[in-house]
C-alpha positions as CSV (number, residue, x, y, z in Angstrom):
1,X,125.9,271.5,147.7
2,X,124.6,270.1,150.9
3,X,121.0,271.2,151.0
4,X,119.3,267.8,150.3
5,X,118.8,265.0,152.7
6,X,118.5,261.8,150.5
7,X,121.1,262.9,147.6
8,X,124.1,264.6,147.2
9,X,125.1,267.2,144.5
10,X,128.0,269.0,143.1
11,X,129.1,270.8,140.0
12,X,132.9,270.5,137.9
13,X,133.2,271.9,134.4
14,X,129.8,272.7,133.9
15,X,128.6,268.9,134.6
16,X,126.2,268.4,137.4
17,X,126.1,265.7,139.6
18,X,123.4,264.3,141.6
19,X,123.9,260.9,143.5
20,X,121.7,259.0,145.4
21,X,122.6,258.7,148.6
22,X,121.4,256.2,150.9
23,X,123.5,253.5,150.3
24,X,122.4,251.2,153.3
25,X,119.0,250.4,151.7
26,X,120.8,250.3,148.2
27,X,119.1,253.6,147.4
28,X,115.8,252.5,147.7
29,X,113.5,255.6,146.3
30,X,111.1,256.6,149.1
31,X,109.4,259.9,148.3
32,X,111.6,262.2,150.1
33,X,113.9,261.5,147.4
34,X,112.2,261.8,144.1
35,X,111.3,265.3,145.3
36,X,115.1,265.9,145.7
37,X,116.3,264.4,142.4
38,X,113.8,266.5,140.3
39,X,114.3,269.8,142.5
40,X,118.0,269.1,142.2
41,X,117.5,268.3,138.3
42,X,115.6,271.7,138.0
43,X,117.2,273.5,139.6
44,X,120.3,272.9,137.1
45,X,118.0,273.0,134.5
46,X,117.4,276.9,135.0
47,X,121.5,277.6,136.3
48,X,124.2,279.2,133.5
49,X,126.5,277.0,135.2
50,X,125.4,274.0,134.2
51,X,125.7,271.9,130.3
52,X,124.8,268.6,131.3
53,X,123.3,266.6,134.6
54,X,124.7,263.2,135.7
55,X,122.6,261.1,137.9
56,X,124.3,258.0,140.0
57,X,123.5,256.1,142.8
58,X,125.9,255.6,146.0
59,X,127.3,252.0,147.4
60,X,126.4,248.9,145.8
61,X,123.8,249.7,143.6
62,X,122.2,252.7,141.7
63,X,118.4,251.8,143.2
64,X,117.1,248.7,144.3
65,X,113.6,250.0,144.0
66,X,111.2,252.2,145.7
67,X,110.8,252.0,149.9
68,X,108.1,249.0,150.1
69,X,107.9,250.1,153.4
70,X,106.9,253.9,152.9
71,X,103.4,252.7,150.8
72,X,102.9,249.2,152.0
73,X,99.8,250.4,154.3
74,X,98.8,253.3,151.6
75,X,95.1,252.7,150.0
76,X,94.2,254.0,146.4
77,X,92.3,256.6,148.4
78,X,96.1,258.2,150.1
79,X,97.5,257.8,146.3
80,X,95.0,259.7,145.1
81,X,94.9,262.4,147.2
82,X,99.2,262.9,147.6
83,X,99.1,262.0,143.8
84,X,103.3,260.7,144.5
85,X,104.1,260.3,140.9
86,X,103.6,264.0,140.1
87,X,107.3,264.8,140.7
88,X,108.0,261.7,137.8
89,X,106.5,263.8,135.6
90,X,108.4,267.1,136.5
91,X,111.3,265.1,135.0
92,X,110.3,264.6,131.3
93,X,110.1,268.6,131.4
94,X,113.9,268.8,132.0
95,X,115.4,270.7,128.7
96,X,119.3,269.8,129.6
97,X,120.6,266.5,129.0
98,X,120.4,264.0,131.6
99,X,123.0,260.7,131.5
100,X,122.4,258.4,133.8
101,X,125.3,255.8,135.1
102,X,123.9,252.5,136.6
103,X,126.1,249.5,138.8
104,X,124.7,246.8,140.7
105,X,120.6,247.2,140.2
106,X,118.3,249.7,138.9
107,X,114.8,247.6,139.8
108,X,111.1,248.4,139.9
109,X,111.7,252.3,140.7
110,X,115.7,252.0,140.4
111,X,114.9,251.4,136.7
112,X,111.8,253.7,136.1
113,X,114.2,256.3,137.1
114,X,117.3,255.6,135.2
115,X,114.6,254.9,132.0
116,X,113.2,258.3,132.6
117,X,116.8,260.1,131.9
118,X,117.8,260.8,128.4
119,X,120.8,257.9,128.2
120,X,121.5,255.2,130.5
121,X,125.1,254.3,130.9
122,X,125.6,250.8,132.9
123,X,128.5,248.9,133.9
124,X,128.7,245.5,132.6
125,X,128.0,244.0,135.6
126,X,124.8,245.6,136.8
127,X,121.2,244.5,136.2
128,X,117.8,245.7,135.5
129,X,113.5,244.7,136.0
130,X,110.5,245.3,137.3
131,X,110.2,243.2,140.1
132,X,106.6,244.9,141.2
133,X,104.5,241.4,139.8
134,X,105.9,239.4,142.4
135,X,104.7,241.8,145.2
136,X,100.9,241.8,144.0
137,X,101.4,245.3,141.9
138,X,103.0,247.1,139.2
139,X,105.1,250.0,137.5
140,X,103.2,252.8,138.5
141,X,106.0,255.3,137.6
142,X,106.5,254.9,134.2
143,X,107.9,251.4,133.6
144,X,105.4,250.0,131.5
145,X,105.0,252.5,128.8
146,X,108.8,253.6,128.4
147,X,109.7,249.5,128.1
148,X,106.9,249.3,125.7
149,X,108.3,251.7,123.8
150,X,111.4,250.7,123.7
151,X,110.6,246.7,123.6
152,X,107.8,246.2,122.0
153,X,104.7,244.7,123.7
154,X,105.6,241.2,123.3
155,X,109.2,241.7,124.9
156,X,107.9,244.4,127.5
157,X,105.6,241.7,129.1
158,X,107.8,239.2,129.1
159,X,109.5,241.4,131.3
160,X,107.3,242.4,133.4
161,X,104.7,239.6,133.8
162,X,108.0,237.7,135.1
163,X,109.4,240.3,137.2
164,X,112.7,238.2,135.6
165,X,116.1,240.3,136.3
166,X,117.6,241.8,132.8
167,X,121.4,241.9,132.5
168,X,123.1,244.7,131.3
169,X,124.2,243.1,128.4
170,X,120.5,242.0,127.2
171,X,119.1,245.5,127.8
172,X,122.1,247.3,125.6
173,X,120.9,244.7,123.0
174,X,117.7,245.9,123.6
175,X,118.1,249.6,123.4
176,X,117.6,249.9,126.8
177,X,121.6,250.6,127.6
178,X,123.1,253.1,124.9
179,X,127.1,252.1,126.0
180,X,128.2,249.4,128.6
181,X,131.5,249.5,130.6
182,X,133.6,247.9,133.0
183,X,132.6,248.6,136.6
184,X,135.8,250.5,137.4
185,X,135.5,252.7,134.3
186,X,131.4,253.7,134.5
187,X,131.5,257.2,136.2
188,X,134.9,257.8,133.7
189,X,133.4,257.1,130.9
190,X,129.8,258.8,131.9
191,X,131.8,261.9,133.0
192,X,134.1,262.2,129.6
193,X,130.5,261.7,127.4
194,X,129.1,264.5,129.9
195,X,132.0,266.7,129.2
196,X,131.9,265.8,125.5
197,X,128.4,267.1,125.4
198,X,129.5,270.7,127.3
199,X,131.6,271.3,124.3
200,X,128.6,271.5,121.9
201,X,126.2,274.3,121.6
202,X,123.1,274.1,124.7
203,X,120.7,275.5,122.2
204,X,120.9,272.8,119.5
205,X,121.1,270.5,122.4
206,X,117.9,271.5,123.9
207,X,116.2,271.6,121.2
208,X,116.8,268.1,119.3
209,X,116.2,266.8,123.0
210,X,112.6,268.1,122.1
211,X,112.4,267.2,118.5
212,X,113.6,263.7,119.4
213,X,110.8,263.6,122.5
214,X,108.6,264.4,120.3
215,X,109.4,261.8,118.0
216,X,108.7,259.3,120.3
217,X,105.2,259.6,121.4
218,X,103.8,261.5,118.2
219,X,102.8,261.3,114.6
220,X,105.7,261.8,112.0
221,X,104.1,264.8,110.6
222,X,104.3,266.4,114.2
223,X,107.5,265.6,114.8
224,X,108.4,266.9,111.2
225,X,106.7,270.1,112.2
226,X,108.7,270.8,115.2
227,X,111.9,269.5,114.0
228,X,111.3,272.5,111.5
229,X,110.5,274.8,113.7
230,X,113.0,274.2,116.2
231,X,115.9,274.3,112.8
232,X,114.8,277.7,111.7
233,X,115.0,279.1,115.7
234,X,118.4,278.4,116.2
235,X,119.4,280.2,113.2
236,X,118.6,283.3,115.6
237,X,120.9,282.2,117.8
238,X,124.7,283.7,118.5
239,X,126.1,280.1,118.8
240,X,124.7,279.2,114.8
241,X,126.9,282.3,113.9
242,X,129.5,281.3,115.4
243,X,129.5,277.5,114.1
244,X,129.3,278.0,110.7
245,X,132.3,280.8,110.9
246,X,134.3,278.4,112.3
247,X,133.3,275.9,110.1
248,X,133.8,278.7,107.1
249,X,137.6,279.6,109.1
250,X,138.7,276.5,109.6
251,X,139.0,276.9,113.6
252,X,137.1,275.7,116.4
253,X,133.8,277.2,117.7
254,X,133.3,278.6,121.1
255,X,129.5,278.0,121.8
256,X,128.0,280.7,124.3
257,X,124.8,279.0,124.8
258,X,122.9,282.1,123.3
């Protein structure tokens, strides 16, 4: 699919990629390209032909931050009025799973975006922060509520008063990472987990992708309350039929996604 200007997509086996594709600024995020990632991830969201989404940058690095030079003469005044962080938000809306494969750096916006996905997959070489304190600003994206909430406070503004760099072995320690690889092996091993993930059924998968949100910024007795919800719905499904009969015949299930 060649429709995009600042990305690059493709679909094998009911896994959809979408790389970030200019390399010669190391990905840098300027607008342009937040647009195309969450039309790209929408658009996959809604097609039959797609399980799971896999997100990746080109060339050295997966994003080395947003384009300094695209808001460096903005005023609160244009940010207000082209409100740029609306399409951010578009992407906590995305039902499928998202798995996001980091090398080299994911900083300032790099990281907002790979901490917005549902996993973050990193080779053991790349590296992670919030450099925005050092330029006079901040995470405006994101970056200091999802590190909070992963971190803690005390840990979060370590982070981020410092604008310090995080390996990718300290932020699988933290949570932040959920598997680390060798460089060579990243986009294998974020590929087989994707294709893992197409074998199981994209109901149950949508919906504990919701419970689980939920879980996260809620009361427990909210999150209890959908989690119920959401069990007793796929019992109308085709695809709970068809697990348990398997389960029942001793064979494996074919999940239609209905």
């Amino acid at each position: 699919m060649s429709d995009f200007t600042f990305i690059r997509t493709s679909v094998k086996d009911q896994v959809a990629s979408i790389q970030l594709d200019r390399p010669k600024v190391l990905n840098a995020l300027n607008r342009g390209m937040v647009t195309e990632v969450i039309t790209a991830m929408e658009m996959f969201d809604r097609s039959d032909d797609v399980k799971v989404m896999m997100l990746s940058g080109k060339g050295r690095a997966f994003a080395a931050g947003a384009d300094i030079d695209e808001m460096a003469g903005d005023g609160p005044i244009d940010f207000e009025m082209n409100n740029p962080f609306a399409d951010w938000d578009r992407i906590a809306k995305v039902k499928k799973p998202v798995i996001c494969a980091v090398h080299g750096f994911a900083l300032g916006g790099g990281f907002e975006l790979a901490l917005a996905c549902d996993m973050i997959f990193a080779a053991d070489t790349a590296a992670f922060g919030f450099p925005e304190v050092n330029i006079g600003v901040m995470p405006g994206a994101g970056g200091t509520q999802r590190l909070t909430k992963l971190l803690g406070k005390p840990q979060a503004l370590e982070w981020l008063w410092t604008g310090d760099k995080m390996s990718a072995r300290k932020a699988y320690d933290y949570g932040v990472v959920t598997r680390l690889t060798a460089p060579e092996l990243l986009f294998e091993e974020t590929e087989a987990f994707a294709r893992r993930l197409v074998k199981q059924p994209p109901l149950s998968l949508r919906l504990i992708k919701e419970a689980v949100d939920k879980a996260v910024d809620h009361p427990l007795d909210e999150g209890m309350q959908l989690e119920r919800k959401n069990f007793y719905l796929l019992f109308a499904s085709e695809d709970q039929k068809e697990g348990m009969n398997a389960f029942l015949e001793k064979r494996r299930p074919d999940f239609k996604g209905k």
